[in-house]
Backbone as CSV, one residue per row, in Angstrom:
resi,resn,N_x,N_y,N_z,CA_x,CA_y,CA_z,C_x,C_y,C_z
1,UNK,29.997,-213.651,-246.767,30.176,-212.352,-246.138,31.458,-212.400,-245.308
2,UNK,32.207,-211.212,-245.465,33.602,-211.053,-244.269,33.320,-210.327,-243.314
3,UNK,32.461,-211.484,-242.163,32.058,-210.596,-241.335,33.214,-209.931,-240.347
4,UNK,34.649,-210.592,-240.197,35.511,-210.063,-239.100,35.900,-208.901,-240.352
5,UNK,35.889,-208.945,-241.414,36.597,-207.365,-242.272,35.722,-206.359,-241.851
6,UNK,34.095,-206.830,-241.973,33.285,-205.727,-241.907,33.358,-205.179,-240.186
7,UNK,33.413,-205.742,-239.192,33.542,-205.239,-238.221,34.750,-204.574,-237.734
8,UNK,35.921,-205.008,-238.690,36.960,-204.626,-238.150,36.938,-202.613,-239.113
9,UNK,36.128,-202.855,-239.751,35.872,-201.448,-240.487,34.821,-200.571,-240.031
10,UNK,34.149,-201.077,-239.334,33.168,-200.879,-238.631,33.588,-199.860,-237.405
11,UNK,34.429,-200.483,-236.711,35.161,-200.302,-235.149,35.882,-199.035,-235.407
12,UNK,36.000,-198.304,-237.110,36.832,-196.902,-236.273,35.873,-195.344,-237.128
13,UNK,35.422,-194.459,-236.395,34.926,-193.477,-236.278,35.080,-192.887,-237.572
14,UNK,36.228,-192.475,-238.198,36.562,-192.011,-239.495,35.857,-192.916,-240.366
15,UNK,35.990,-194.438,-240.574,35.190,-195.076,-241.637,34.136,-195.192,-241.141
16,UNK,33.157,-195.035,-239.834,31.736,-194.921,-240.175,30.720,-193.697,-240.600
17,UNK,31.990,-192.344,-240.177,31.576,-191.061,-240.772,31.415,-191.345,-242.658
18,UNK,32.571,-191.881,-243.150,32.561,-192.096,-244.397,31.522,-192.592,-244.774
19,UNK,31.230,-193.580,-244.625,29.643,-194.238,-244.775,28.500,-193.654,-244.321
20,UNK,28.590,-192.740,-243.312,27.098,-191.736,-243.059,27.520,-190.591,-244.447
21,UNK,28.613,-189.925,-244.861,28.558,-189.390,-245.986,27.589,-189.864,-246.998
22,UNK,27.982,-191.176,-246.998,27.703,-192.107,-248.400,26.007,-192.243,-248.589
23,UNK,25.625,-192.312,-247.493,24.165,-192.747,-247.277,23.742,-191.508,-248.173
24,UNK,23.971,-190.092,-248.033,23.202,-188.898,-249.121,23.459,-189.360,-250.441
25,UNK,24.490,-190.332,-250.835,24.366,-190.668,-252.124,26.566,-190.820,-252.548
26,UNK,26.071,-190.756,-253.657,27.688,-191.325,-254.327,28.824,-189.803,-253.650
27,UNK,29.831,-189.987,-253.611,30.439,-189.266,-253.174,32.178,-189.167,-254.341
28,UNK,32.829,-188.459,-254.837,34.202,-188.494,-254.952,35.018,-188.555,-253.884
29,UNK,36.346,-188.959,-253.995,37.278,-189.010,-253.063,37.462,-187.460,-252.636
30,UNK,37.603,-187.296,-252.995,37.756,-185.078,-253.111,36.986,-184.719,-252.162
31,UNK,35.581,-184.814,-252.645,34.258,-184.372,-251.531,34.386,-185.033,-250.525
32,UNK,34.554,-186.417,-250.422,34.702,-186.850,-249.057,35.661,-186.665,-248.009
33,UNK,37.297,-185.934,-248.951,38.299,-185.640,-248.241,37.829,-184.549,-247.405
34,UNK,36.872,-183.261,-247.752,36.557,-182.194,-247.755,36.131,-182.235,-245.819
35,UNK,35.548,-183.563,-245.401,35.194,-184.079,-243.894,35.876,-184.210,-243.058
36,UNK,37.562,-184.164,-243.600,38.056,-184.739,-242.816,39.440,-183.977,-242.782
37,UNK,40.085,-184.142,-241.457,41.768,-183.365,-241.327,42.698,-184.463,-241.304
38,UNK,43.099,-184.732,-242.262,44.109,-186.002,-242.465,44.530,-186.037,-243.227
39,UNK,45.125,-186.838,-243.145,46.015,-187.339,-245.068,45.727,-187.403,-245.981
40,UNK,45.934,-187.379,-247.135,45.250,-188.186,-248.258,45.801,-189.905,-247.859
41,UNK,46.920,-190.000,-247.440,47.559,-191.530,-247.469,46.775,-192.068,-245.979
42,UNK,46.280,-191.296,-245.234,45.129,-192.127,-244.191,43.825,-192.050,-244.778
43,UNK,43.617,-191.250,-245.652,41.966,-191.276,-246.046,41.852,-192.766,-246.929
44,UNK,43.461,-193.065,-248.358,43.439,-194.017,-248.646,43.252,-195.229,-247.633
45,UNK,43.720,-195.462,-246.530,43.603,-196.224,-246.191,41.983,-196.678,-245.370
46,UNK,41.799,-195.735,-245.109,40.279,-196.028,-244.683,39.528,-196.613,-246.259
47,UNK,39.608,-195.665,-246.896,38.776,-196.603,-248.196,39.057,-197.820,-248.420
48,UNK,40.277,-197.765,-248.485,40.818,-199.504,-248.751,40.351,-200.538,-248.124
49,UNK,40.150,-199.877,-246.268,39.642,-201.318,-245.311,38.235,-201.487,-245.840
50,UNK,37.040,-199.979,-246.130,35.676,-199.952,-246.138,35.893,-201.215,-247.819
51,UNK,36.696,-200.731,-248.728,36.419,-201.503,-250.026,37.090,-203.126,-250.038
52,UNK,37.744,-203.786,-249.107,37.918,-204.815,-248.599,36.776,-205.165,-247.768
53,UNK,35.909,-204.295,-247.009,35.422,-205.477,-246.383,34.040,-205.441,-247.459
54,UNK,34.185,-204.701,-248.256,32.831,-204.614,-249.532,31.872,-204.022,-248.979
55,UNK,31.781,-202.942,-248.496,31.131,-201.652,-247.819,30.818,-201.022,-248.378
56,UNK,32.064,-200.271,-249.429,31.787,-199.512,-250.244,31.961,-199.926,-251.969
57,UNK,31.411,-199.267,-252.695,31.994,-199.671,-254.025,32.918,-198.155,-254.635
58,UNK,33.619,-198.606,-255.090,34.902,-197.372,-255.627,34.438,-197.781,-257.674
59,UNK,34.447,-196.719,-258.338,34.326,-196.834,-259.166,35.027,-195.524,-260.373
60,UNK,36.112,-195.549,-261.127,36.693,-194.634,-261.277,36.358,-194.025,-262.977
61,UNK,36.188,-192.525,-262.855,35.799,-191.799,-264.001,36.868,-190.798,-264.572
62,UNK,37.769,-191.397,-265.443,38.529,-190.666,-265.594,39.846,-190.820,-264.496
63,UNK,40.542,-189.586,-263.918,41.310,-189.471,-262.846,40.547,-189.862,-261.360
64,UNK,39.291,-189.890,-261.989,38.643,-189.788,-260.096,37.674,-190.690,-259.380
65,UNK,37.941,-190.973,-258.495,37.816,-192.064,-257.740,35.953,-191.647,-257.278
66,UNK,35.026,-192.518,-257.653,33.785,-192.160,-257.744,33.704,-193.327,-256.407
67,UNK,33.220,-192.838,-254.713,32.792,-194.407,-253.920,31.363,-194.014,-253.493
68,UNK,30.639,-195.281,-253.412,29.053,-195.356,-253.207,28.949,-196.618,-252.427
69,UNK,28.226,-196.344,-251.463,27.349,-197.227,-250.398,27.305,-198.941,-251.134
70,UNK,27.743,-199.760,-250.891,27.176,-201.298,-251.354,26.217,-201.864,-250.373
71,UNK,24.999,-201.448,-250.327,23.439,-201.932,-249.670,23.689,-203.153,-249.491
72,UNK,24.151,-203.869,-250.127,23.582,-205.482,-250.430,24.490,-206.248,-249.156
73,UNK,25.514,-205.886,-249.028,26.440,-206.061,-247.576,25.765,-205.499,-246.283
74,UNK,25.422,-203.977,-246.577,24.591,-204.098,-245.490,23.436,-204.701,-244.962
75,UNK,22.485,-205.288,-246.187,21.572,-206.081,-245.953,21.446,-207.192,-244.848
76,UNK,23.110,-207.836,-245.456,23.680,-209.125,-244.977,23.890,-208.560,-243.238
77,UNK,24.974,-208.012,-243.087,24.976,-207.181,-241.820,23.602,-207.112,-240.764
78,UNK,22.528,-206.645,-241.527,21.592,-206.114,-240.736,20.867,-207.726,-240.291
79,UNK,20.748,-208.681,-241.554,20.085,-210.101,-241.401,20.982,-210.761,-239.622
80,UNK,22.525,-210.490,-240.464,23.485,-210.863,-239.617,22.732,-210.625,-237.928
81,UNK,23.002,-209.335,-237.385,22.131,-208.904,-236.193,20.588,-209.431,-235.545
82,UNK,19.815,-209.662,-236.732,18.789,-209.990,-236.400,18.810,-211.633,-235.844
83,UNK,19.800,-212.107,-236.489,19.774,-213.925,-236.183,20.577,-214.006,-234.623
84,UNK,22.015,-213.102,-234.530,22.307,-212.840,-232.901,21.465,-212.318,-231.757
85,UNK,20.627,-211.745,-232.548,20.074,-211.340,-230.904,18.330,-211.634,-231.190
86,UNK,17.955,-212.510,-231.974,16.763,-213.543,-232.005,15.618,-212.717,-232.104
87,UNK,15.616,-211.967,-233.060,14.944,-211.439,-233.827,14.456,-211.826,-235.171
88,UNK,13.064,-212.472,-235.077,12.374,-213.048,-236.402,12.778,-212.107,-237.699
89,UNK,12.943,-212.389,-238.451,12.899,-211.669,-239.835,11.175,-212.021,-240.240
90,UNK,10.213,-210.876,-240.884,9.323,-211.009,-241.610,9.402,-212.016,-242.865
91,UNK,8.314,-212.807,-243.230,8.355,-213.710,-244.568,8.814,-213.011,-245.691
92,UNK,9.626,-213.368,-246.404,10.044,-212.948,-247.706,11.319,-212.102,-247.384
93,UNK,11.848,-212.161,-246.034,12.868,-211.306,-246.275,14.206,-212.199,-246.533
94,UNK,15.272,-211.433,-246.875,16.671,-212.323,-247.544,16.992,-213.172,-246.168
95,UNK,17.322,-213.990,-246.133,18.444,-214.757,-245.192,19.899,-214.584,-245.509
């Protein structure tokens, strides 16, 4: 896990709005621009940090940039928290 990428993507307001988008489900670059008053060349860059630190997954159809939630990082994330601040995980859950 990259945990200093994921926090460092974490830490700004625009990419965690992006990711509360994401949570209703898959999103285009288009629809997600639709949230926001900025660039297209700052919106790229927010995707870029969220798809570096493997946050999001980008997946392209045609001309268009299809991005969706990657759970399995957040999983890690959430395990992550629970071991800092000494919180048992239930049996059977991931480490």
């Amino acid at each position: 896990m990259r945990t200093q990428e994921i926090f460092r993507a974490l830490s700004d307001p625009s990419r965690r709005k992006v990711l509360k988008l994401l949570r209703e489900g898959s999103k285009t670059a288009g629809e997600l621009a639709e949230n926001f008053d900025m660039t297209k060349g700052s919106l790229s860059h927010h995707f870029n940090v969220l798809k570096s630190a493997d946050l999001v997954r980008c997946e392209r159809r045609g001309q268009t940039q299809v991005y969706s939630l990657n759970t399995t990082v957040f999983e890690d994330v959430a395990a992550l928290w629970f071991d800092l601040y000494g919180v048992e995980r239930k049996e059977g859950e991931r480490e």
